[in-house]
N, CA and C of each residue as an Amber inpcrd file, in Angstrom:
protein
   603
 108.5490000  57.4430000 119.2850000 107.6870000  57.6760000 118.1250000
 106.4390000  56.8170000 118.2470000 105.3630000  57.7380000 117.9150000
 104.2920000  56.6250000 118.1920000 103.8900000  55.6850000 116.8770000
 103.0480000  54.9880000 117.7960000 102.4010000  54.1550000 116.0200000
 101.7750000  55.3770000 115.1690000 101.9260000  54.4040000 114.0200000
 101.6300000  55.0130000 112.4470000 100.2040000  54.7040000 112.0470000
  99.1990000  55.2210000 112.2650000  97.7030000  54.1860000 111.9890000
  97.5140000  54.1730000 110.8280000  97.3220000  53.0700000 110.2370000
  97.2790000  52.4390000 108.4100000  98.2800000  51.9650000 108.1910000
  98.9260000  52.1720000 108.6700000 100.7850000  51.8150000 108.2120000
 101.1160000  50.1830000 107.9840000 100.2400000  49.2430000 108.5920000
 100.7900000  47.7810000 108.5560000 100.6000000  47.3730000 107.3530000
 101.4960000  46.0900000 107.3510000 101.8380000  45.6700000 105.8910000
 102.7190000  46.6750000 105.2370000 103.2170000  45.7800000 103.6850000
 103.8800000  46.5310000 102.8830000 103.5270000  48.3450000 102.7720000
 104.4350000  49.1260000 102.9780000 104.0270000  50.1540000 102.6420000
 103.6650000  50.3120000 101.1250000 103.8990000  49.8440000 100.0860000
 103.3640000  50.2220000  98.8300000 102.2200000  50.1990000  99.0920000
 100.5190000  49.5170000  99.2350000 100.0380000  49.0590000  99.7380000
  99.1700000  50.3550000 100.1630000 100.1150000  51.1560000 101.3240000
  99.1280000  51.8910000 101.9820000  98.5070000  53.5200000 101.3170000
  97.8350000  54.1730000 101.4520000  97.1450000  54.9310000 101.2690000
  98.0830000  56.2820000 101.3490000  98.2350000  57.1940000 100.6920000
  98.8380000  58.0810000 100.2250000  99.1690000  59.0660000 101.8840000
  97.9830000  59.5090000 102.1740000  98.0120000  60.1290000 103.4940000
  98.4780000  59.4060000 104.5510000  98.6080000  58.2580000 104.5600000
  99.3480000  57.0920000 105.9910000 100.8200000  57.3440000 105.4470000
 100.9210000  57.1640000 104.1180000 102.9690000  57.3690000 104.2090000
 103.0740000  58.5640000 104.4790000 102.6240000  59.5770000 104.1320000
 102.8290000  60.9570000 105.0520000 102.9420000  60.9580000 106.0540000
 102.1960000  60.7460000 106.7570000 102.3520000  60.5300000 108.0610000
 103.1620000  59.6840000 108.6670000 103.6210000  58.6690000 108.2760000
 104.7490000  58.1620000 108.1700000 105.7160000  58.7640000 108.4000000
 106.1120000  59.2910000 106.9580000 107.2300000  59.9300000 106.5790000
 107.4570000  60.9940000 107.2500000 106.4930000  62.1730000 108.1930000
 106.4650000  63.2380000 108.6960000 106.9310000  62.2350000 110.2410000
 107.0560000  61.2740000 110.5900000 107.3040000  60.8550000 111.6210000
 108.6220000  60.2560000 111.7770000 109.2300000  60.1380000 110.5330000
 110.7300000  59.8170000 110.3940000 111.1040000  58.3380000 109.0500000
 109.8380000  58.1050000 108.9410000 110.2650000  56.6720000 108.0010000
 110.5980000  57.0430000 106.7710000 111.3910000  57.1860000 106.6320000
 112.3070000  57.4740000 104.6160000 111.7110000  56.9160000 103.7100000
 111.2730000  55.4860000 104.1110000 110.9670000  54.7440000 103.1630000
 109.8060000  55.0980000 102.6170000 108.7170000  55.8700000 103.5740000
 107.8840000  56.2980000 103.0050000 107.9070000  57.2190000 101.7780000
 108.4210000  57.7610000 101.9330000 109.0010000  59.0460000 100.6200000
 109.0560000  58.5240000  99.6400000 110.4390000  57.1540000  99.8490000
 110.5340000  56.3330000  98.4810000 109.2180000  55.4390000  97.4540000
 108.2670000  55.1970000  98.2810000 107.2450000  54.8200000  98.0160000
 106.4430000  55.8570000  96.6360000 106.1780000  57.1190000  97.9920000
 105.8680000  57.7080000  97.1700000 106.2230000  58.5400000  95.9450000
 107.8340000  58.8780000  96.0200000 108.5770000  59.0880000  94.7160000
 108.2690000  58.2140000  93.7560000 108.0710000  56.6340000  93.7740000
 107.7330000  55.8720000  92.9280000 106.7480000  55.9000000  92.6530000
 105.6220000  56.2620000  92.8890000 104.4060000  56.5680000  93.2360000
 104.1210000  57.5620000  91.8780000 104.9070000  58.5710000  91.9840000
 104.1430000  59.8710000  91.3490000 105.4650000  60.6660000  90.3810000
 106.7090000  60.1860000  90.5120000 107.3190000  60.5630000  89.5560000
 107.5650000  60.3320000  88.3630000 106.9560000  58.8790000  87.9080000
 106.6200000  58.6140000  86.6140000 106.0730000  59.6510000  85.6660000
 104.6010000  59.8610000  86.5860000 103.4790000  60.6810000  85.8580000
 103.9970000  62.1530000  85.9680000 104.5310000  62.1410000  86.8780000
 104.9950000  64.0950000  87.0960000 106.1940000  63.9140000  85.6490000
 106.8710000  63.4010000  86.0320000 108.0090000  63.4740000  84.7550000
 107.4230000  63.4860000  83.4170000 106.3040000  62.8170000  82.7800000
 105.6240000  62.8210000  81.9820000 105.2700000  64.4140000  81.3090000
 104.5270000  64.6700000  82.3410000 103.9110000  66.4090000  82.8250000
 105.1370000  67.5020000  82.5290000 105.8230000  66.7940000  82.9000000
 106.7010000  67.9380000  82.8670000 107.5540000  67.9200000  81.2430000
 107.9190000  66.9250000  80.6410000 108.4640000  66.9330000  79.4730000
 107.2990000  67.4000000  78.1320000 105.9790000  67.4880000  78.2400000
 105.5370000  68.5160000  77.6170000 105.4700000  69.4600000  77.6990000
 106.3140000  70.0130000  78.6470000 106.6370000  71.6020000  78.2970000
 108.5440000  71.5190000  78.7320000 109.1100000  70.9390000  79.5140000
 110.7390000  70.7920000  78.8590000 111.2420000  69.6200000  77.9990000
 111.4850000  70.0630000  77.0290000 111.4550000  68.8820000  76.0950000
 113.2670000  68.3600000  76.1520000 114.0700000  68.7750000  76.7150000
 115.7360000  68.6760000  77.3650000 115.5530000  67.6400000  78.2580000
 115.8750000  66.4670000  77.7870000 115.5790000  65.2540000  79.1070000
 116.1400000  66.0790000  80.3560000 117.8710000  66.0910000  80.4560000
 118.0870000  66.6180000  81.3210000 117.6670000  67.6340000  82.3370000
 116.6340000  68.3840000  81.6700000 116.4430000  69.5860000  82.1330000
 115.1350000  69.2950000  82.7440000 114.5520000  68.4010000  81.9350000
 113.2730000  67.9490000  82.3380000 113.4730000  67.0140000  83.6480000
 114.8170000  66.4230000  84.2320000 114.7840000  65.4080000  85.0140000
 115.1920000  66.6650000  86.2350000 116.0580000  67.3870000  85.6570000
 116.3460000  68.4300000  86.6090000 115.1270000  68.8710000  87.6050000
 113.8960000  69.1230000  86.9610000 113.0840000  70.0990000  87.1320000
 111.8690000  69.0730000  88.2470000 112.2660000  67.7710000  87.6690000
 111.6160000  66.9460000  88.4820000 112.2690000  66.8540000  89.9510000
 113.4040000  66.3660000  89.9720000 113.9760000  66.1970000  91.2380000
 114.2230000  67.7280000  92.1560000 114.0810000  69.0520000  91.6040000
 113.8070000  70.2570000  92.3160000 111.8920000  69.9170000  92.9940000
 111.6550000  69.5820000  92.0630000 110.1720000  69.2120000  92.3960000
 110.0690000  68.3290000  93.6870000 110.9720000  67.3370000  93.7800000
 111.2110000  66.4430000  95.2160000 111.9660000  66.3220000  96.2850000
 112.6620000  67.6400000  95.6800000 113.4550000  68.7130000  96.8670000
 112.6490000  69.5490000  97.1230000 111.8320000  70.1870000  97.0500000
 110.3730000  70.8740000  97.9600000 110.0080000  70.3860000  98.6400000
 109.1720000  68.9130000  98.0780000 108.5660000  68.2950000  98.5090000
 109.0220000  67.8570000  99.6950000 109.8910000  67.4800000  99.9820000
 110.8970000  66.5710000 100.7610000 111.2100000  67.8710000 101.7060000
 111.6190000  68.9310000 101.5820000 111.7910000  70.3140000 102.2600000
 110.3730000  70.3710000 103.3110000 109.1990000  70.5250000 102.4080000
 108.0400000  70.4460000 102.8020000 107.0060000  69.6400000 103.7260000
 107.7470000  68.8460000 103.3920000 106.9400000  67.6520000 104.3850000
 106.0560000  67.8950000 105.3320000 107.0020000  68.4910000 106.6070000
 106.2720000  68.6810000 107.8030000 105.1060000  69.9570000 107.4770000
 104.9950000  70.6790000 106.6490000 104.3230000  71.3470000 106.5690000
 102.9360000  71.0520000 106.1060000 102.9030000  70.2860000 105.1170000
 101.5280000  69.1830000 104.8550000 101.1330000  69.0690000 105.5960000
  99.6940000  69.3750000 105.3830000  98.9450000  68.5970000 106.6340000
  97.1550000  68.3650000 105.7860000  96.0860000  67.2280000 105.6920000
  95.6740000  67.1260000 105.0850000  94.5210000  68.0360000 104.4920000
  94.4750000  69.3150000 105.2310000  93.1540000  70.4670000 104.7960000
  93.6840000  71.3010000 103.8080000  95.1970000  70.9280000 103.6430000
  95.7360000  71.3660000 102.2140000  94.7600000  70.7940000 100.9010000
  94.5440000  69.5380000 101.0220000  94.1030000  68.3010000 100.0500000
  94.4640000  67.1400000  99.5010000  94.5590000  66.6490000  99.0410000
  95.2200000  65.0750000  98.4080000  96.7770000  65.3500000  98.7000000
  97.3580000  64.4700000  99.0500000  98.6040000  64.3450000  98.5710000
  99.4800000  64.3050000  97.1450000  98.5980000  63.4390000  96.3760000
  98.7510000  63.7990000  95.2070000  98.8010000  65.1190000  94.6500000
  97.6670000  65.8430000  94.9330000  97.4460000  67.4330000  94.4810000
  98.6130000  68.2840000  94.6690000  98.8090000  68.4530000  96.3120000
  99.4070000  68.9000000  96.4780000 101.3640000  68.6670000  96.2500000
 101.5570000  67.5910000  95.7010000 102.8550000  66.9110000  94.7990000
 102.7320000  67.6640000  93.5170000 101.5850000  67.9450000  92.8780000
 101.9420000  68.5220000  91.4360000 101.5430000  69.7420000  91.3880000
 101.6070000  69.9810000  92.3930000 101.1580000  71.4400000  92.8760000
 102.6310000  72.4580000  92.1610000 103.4490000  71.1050000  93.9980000
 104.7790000  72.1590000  93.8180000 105.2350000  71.8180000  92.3170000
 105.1270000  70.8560000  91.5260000 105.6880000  70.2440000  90.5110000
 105.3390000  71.5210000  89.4090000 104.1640000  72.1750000  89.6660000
 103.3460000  72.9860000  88.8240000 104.5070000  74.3190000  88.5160000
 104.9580000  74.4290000  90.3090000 105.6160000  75.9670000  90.4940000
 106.8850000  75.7880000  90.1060000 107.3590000  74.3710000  90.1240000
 108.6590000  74.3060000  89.6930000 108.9210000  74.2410000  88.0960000
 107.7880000  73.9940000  87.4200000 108.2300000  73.9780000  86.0860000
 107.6960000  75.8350000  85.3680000 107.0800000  76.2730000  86.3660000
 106.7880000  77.8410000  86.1620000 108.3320000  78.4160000  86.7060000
 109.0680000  78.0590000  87.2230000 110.2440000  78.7650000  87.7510000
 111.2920000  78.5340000  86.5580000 111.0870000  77.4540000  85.9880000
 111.8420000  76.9070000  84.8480000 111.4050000  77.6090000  83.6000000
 110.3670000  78.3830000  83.5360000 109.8790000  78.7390000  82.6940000
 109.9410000  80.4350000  82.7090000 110.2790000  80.5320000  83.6980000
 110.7190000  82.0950000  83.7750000 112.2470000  82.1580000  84.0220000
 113.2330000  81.0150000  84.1520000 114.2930000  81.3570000  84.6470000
 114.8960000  81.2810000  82.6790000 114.1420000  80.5870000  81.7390000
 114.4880000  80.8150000  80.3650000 113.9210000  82.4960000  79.8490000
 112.9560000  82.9830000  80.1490000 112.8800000  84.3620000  79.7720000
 113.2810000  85.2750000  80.0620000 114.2330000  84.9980000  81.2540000
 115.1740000  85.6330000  82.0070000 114.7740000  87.3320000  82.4420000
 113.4740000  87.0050000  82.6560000 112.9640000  88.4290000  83.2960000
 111.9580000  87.5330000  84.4310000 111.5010000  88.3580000  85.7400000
 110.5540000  88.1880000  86.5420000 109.2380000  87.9000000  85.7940000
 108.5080000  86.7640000  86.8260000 106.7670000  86.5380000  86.3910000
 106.4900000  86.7050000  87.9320000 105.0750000  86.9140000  87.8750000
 104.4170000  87.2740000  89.1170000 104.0820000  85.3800000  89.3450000
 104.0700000  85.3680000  90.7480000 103.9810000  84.1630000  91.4870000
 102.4150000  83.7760000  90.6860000 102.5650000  82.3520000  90.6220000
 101.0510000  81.8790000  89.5990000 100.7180000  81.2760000  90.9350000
  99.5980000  81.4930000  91.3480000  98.5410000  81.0260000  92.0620000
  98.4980000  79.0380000  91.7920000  98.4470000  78.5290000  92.8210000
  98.8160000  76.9490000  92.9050000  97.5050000  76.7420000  92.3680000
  97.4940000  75.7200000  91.4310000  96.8280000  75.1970000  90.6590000
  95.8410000  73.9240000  91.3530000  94.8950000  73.0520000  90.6670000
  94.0510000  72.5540000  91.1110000  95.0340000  70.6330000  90.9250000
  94.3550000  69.6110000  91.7780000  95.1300000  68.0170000  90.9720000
  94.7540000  68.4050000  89.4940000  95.9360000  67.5440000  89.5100000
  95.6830000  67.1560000  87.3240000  94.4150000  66.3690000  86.9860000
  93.6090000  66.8580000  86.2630000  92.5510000  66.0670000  85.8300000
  92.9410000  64.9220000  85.2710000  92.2840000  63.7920000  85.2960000
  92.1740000  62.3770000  84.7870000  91.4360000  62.1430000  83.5850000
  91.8500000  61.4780000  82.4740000  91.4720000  61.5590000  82.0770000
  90.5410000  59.8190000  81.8760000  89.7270000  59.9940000  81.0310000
  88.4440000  58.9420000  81.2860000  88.9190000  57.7470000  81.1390000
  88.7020000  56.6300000  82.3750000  89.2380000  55.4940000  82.3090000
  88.6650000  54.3330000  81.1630000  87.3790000  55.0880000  80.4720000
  86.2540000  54.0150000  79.7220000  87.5980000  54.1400000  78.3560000
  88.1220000  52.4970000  77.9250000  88.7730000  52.2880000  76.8030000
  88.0970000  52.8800000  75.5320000  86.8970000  52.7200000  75.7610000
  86.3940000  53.1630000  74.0760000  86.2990000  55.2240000  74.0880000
  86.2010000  55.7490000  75.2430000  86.4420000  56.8450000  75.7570000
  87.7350000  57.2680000  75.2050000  88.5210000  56.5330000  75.4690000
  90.0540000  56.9770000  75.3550000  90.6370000  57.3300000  73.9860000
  90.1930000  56.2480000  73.0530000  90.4380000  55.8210000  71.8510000
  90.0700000  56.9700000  71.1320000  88.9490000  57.4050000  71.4880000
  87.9020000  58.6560000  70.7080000  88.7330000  59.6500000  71.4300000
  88.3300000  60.4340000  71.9900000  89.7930000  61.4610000  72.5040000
  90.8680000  61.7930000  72.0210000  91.4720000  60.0830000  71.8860000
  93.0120000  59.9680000  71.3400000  92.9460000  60.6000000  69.7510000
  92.3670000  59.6790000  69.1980000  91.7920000  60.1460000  67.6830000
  91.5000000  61.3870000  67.2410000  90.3870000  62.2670000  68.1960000
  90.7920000  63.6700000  68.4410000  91.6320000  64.4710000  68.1970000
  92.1850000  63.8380000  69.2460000  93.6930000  64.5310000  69.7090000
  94.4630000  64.2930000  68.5040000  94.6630000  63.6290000  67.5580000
  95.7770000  63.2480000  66.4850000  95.7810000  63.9340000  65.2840000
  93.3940000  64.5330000  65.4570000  93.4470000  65.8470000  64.5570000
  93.9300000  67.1480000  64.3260000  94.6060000  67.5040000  65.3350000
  94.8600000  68.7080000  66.0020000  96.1420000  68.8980000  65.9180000
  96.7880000  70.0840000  64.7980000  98.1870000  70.4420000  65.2640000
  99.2000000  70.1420000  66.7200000 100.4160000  69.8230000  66.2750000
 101.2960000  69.6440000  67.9350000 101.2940000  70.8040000  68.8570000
 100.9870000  71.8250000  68.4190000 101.2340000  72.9500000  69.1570000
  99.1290000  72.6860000  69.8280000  98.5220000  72.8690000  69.1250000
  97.5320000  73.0040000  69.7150000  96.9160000  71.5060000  70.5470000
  97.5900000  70.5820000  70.5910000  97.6500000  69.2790000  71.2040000
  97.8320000  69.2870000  72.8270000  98.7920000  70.0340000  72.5440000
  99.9930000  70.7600000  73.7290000  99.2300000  71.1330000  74.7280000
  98.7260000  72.3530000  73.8480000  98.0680000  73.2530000  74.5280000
  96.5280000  72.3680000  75.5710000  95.9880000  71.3390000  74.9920000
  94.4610000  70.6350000  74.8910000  95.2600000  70.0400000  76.7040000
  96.5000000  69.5240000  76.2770000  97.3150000  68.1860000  77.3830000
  97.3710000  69.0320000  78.8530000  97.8280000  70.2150000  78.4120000
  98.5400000  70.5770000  79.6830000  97.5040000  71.4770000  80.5150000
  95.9820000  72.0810000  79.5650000  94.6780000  72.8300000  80.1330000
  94.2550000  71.1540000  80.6950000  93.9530000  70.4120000  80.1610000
  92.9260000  69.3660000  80.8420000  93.1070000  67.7880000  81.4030000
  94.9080000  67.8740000  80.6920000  95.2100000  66.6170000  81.6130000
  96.3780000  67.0810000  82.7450000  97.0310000  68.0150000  82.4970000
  97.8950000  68.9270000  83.5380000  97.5280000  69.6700000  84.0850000
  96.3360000  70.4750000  84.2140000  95.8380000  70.8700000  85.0610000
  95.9490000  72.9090000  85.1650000  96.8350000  72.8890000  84.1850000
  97.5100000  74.4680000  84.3810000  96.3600000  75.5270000  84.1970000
  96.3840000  76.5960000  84.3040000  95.2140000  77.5890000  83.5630000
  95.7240000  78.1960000  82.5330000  94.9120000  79.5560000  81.5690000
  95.7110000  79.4370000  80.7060000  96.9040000  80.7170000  80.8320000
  96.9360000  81.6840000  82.1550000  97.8780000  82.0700000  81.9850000
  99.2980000  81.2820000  82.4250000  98.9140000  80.2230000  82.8850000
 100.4740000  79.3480000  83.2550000 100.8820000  79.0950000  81.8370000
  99.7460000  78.4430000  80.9150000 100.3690000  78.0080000  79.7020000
 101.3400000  78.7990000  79.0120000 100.5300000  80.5690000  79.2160000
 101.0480000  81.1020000  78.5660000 102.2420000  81.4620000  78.6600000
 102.4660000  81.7390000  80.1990000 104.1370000  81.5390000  80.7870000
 104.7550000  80.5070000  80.5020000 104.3650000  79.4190000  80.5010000
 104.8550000  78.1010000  80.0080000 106.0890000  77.8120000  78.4530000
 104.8990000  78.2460000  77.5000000 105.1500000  78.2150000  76.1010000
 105.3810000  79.7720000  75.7230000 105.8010000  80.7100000  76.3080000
 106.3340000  81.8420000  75.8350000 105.1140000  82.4340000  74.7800000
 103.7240000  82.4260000  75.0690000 103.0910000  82.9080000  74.2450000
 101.9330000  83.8700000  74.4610000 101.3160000  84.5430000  74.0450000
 100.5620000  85.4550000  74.0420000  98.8560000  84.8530000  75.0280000
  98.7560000  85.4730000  76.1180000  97.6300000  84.7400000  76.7870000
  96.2630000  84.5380000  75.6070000  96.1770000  85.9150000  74.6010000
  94.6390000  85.8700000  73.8620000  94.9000000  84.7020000  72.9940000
  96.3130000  84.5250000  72.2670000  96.6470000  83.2770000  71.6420000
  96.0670000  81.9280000  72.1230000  96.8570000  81.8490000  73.4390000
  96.4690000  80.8670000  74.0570000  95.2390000  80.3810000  74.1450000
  94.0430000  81.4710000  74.5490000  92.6090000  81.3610000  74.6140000
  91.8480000  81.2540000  73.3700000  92.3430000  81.5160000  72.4370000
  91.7490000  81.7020000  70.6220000  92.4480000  79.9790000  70.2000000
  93.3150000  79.8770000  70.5410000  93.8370000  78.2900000  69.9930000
  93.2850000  77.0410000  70.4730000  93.1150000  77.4320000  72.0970000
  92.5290000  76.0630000  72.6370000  91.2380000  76.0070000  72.1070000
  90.0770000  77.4170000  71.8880000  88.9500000  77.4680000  71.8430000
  88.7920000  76.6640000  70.1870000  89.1920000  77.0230000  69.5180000
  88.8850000  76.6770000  67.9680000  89.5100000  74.8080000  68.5190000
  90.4840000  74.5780000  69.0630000  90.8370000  73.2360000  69.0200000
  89.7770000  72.3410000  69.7700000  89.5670000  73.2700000  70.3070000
  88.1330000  72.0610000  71.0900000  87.0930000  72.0720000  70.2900000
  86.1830000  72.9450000  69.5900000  85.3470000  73.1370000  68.5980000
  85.5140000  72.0430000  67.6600000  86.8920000  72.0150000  66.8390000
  87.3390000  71.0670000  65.8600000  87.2330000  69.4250000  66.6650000
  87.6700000  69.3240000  67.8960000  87.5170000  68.1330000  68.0640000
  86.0960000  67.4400000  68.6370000  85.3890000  68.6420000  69.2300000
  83.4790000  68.2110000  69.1360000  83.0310000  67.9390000  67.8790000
  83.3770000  68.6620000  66.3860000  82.9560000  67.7070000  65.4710000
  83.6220000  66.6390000  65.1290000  84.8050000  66.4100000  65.2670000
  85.7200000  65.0360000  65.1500000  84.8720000  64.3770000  66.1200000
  84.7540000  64.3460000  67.2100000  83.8580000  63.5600000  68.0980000
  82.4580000  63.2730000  67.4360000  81.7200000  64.2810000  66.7970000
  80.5910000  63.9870000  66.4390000  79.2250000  63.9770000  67.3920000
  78.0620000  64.1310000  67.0010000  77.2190000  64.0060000  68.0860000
  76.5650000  62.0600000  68.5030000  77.5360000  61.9400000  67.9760000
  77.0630000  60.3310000  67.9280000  78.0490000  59.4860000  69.4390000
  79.1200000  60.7390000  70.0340000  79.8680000  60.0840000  70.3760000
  79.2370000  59.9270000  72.0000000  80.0890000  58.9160000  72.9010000
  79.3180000  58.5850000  74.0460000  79.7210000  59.8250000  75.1310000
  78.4030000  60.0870000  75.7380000  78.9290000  61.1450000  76.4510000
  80.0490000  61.7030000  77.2560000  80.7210000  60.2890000  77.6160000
  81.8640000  60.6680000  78.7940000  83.2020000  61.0880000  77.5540000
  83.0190000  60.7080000  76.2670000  83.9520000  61.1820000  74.9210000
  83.7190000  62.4010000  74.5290000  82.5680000  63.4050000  75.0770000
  82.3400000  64.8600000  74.8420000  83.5130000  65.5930000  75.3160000
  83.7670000  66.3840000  74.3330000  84.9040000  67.5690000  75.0680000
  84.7080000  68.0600000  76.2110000  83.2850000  68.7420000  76.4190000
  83.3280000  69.1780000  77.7260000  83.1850000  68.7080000  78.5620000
  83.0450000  67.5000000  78.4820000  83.0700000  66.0600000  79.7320000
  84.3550000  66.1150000  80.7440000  85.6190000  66.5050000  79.7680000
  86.8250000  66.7180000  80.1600000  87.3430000  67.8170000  80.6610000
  86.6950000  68.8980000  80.8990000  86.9150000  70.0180000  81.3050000
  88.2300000  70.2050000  82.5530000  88.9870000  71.4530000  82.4440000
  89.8010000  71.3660000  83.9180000  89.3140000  71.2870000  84.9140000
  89.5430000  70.4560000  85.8730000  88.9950000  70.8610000  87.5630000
  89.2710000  72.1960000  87.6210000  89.9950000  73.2630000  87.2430000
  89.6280000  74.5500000  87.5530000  89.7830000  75.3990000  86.4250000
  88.6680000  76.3050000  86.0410000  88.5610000  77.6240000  85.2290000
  88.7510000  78.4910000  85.8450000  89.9530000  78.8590000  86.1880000
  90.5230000  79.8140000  86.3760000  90.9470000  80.5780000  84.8170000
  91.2720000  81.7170000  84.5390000  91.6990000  82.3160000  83.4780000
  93.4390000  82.6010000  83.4290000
């Protein structure tokens, strides 16, 4: 096996694409790294839309049985490592979401990384506040378009609901929270500041 380039020192440490490579070369430990790495936040992701711990932990660890299946197949013109982790995480909670409606969905097109949301504290606060105006259902809906990353026909597979619904709820919820925001607020606190990395429909 040859050397690992990036690899020295602690692996926590190293760079997302070096434990891949790693790990595509035989080191386990790399994996574990990155399970710790990203299953926090995926588990997160995923319990706003399975709200069944169990089911929700289920859906995670199918998520790192792909992954782990997958490995050798990664390679980096896919994109981030990250991305491509909540990618499959994306398809696995769409499989979970059709295996409750218990009829076929057409394969959803892999989604974009989860958007981030703004690291500025006073950013956050305003957002948050926002966000606290807004019915749970239409909250939901705000979390999983722009901090999960989904489009809105995943949502709609998601939450068992009507796609025009979907598009009429988020739209009025963002409206309501640009005037909760106000025009006073700092730009990176604008709704559309936050937009999904992808508009897809």
């Amino acid at each position: 096996m040859g050397e690992v380039v990036g690899t020295a020192g602690p692996l926590d440490s190293c760079p997302d694409e070096a434990l891949m490579q790693a790990w595509q070369q035989g080191d386990a430990r790399a994996f574990e790294v990155l399970y710790a790495r990203y299953a926090p936040r995926l588990l997160g992701l995923i319990r706003t839309v399975v709200h069944d711990g169990w089911e929700a932990e289920d859906v995670l660890q199918q998520t790192f049985l792909t992954v782990w299946r997958a490995r050798d197949r990664y390679h980096p013109s896919k994109g981030r490592v990250e991305s491509w982790i909540f990618q499959i995480g994306r398809s696995r909670m769409l499989d979970w979401a059709r295996r409750r409606r218990h009829r076929p969905e057409p394969e959803a097109e892999e989604g974009p990384e989860p958007a981030v949301p703004a690291e500025d504290p006073t950013t956050r606060v305003a957002v948050q506040s926002a966000l606290d105006t807004i019915s749970d259902l239409d909250r939901r809906l705000i979390e999983l378009a722009y901090f999960g990353g989904f489009s809105q026909r995943e949502i709609a597979c998601l939450l068992h609901m009507p796609l025009g619904t979907v598009k009429t709820r988020t739209r009025r919820a963002l409206s309501h929270m640009r005037q909760v925001l106000g025009p006073d607020a700092a730009p990176a606190a604008e709704v559309p500041a936050w937009r999904p990395l992808s508009q897809r429909p």
